[in-house]
C-alpha positions in Angstrom: -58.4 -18.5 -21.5 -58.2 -14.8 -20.3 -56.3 -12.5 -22.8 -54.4 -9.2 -21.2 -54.8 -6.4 -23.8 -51.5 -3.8 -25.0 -53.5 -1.2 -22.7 -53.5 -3.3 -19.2 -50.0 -4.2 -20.6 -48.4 -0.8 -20.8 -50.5 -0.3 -17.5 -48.6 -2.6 -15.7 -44.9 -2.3 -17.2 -43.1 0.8 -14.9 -42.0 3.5 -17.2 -38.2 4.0 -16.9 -36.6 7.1 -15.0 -35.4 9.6 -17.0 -31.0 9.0 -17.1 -29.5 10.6 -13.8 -32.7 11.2 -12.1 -34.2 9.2 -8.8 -37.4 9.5 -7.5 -38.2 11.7 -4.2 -40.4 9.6 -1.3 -40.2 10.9 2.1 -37.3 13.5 1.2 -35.0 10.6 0.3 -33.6 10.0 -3.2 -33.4 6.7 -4.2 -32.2 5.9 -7.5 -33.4 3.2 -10.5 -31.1 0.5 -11.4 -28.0 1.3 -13.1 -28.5 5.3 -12.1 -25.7 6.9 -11.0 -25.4 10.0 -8.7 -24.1 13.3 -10.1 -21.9 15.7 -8.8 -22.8 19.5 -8.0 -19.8 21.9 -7.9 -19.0 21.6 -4.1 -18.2 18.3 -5.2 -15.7 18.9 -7.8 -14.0 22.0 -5.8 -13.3 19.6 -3.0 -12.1 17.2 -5.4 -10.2 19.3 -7.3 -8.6 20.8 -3.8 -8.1 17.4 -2.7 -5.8 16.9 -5.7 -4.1 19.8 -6.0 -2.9 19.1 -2.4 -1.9 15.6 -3.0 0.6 16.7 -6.1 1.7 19.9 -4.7 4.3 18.0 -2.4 5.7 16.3 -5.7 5.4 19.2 -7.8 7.7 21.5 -5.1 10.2 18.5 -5.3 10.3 18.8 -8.8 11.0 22.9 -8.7 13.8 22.6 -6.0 15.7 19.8 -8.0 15.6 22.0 -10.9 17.2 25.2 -9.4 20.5 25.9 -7.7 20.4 25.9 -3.7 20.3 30.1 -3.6 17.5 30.5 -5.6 15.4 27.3 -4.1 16.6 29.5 -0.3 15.2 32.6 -1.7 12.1 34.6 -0.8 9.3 34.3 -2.3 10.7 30.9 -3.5 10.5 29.5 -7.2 7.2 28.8 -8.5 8.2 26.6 -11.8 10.6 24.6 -12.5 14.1 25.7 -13.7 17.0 24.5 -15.9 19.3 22.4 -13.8 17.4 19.0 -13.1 19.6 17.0 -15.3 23.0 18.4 -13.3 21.4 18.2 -10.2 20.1 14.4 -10.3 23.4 13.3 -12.3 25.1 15.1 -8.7 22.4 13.7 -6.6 23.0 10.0 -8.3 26.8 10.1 -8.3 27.1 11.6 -4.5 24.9 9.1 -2.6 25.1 6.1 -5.4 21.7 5.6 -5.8 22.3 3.0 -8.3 22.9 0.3 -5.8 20.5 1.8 -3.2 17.9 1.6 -5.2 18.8 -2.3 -6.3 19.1 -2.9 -2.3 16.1 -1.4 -1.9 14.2 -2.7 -4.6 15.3 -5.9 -3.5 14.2 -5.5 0.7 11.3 -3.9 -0.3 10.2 -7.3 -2.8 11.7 -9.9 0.0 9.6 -8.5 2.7 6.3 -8.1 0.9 6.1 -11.7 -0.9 7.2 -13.0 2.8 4.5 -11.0 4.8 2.0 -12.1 1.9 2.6 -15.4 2.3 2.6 -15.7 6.2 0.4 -13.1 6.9 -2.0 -14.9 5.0 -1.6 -18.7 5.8 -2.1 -17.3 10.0 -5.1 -15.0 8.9 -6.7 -18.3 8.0 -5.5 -20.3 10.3 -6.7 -17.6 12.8 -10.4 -17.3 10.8 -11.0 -20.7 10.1 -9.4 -23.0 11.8 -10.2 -24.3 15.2 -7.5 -25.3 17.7 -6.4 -24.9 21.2 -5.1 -21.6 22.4 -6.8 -19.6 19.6 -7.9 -16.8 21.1 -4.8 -16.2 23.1 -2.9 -16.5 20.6 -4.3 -13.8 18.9 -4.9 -11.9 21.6 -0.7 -12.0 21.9 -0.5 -11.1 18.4 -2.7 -7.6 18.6 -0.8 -6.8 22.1 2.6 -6.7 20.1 1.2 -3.8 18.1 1.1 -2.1 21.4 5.1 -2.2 21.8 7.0 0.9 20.3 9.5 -0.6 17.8 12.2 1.4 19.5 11.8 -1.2 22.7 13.7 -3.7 20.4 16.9 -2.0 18.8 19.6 -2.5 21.0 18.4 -6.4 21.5 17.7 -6.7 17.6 20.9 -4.9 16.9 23.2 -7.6 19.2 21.4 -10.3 17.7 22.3 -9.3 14.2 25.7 -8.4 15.0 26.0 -12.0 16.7 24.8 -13.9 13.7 27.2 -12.0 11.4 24.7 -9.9 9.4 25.9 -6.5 10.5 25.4 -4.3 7.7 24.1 -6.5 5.6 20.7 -6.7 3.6 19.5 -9.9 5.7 19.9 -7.7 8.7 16.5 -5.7 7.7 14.8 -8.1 5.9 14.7 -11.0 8.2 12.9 -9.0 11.4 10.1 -7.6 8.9 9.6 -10.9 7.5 5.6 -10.8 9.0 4.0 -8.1 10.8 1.2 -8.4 13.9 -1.2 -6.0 11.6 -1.2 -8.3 8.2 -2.0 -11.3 10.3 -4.6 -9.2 12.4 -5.8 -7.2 8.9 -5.7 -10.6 7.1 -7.7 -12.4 9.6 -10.5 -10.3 9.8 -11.1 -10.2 6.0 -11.1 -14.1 5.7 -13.1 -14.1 8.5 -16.2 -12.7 6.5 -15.3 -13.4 3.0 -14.7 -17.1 3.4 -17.6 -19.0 4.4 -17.0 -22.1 6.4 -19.0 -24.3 4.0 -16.2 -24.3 1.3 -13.8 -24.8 3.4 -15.7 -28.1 4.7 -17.0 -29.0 1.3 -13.0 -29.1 0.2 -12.3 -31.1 3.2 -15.5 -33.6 2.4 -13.4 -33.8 -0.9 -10.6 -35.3 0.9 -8.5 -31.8 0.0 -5.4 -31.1 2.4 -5.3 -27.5 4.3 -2.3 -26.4 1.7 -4.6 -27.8 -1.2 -7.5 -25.9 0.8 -4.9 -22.8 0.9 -4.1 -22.6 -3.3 -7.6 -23.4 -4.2 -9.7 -21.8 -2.2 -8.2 -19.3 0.2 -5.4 -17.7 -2.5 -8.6 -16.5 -4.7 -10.8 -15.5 -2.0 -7.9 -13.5 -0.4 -6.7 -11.6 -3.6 -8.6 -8.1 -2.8 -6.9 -8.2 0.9 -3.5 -9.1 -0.3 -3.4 -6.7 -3.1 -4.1 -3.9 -0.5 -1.7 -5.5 2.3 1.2 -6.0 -0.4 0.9 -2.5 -1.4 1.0 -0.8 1.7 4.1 -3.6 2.9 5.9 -2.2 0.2 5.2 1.3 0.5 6.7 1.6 4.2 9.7 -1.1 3.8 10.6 1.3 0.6 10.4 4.3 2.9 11.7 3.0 5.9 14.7 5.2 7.4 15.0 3.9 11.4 16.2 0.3 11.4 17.9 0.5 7.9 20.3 3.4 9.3 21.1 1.5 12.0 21.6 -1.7 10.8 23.3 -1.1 7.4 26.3 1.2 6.5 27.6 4.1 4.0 28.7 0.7 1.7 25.5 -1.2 1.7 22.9 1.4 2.0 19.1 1.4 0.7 17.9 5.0 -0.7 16.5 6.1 2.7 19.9 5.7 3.9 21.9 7.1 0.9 19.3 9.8 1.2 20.0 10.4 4.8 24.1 10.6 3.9 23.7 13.2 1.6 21.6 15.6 3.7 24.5 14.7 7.0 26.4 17.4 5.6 27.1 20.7 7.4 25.9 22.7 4.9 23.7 20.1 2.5 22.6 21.2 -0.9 19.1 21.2 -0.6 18.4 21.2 -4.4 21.1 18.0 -4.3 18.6 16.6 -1.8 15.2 17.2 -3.6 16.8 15.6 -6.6 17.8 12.7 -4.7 14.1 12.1 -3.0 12.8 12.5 -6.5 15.0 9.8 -8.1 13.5 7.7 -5.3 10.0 8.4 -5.8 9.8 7.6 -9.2 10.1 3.7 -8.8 7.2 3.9 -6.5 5.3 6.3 -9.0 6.5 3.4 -11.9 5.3 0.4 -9.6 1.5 2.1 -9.3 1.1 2.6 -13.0 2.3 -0.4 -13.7 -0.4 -2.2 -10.9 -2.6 0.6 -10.2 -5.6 -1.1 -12.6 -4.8 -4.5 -10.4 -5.0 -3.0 -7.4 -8.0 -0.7 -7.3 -9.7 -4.1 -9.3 -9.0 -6.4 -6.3 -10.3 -3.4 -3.8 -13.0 -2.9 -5.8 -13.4 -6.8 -6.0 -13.3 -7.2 -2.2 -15.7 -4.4 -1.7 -18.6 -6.4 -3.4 -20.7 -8.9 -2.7 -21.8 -11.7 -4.1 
């Protein structure tokens, strides 16, 4: 029985790359396994300008609410931060009642992304997976609405809410946002290379139902694309100003609209105002640190494959 020696041994184990080094073959680096790359200095300046742009928006928010509207109008305009920001979002708070605009809000914003997440994902399947007769058309239809400005539909939308006696009412914006064109085009193209046809006909060989088939198999699968498509749902029905300010009133407002009210002056306070948009950023700020982790996990989750 042949014998292989320590020498032939050692001979045919590969050495390990030193950490953070690849090897060079043709003028291409290609790394070992588990290597990562490093980055040079151009990298960090861009990422460090990169930052600094994305915070500097906030950050001048911040230093307008803290000062009076003179000194926030003056030239060369405040670079820090000041001493009024309590006074100016207790002003801010009590002048365009934020406290119920941001429960409205809060609760618009929640309605219309667990609706579009549910919808949005039972037609993305439907769409991906499922074969019936029209299919095609039918989607076709679907992408074609993205293609219509919203502002085609006010007036019509606008006499068919005063009709049904939700004028001014939360319903009023809710109910028309309820599912979008793009979360049933966005969702149907995920499912449509994520799910592979065999589970689905291995759970149907199982005598599983297509809502069985849904909260089994499909709800799991789906999780990266829904974290993504909840977060961005939420994101623009927090921020949207058009159909809100036409649809709901100075009683029953959501904190674009309470916003918008306390800027209609003739002469607005602008520090008033910055404290105002700041008191409505910072749910948004509290809702990513509270689901950051979840969300960059189900991105990252959906970006690899099995």
């Amino acid at each position: 029985m042949a014998t292989t020696s320590p020498t032939s041994e050692r001979a045919l184990t590969p050495s390990p790359l030193p950490a953070g080094e690849g090897k060079r073959r043709g003028g291409r680096l290609k790394l070992g396994a588990g290597q990562q790359l490093k980055g040079g200095p151009y990298t960090y300046a861009a990422l460090i300008i990169v930052g600094l742009g994305s915070i500097l928006p906030l950050y001048w928010t911040l230093v307008a609410a803290s000062h009076d509207q003179q000194r926030v109008l003056d030239s060369p305009p405040p670079l820090v931060p000041g001493g009024r920001l309590w006074s100016n979002l207790q002003s801010a708070w009590e002048q365009a009642h934020l406290g119920k605009a941001i429960v409205n809000t809060a609760v618009v914003a929640s309605c219309i992304t667990a609706a579009t997440l549910f919808f949005c994902t039972l037609a993305g399947y439907a769409f991906a997976k499922m074969k019936f007769r029209g299919r095609g058309f039918l989607m076709t239809a679907v992408i074609a609405t993205l293609t219509i400005p919203p502002q085609l539909s006010v007036v019509p939308l606008f006499m068919m809410m005063s009709n049904i006696g939700w004028g001014g009412k939360l319903e009023s914006v809710i109910f028309p946002t309820l599912v979008g064109a793009f979360g049933v085009f966005f969702m149907r193209q995920y499912l449509s290379e994520a799910l592979p046809y065999e589970l689905v006909e291995a759970a149907k060989v199982d005598g599983a139902r297509n809502f069985r088939i849904v909260w089994s198999i499909v709800l799991p699968v789906a999780r990266p694309a829904m974290m993504v498509l909840g977060m961005l749902t939420f994101v623009q029905a927090w921020n949207d100003f058009f159909w809100p300010f036409l649809a709901l009133n100075q009683d029953n407002p959501t904190v674009q609209v309470a916003l918008g009210q306390l800027s209609a002056s003739y002469t607005p306070d602008q520090s008033i105002v910055m404290a105002g948009a700041l008191i409505s950023t910072l749910p948004l700020l509290l809702v990513f640190v509270i689901f950051g982790k979840q969300i960059v996990g189900g991105i990252m989750s959906g970006a690899v494959k099995g």
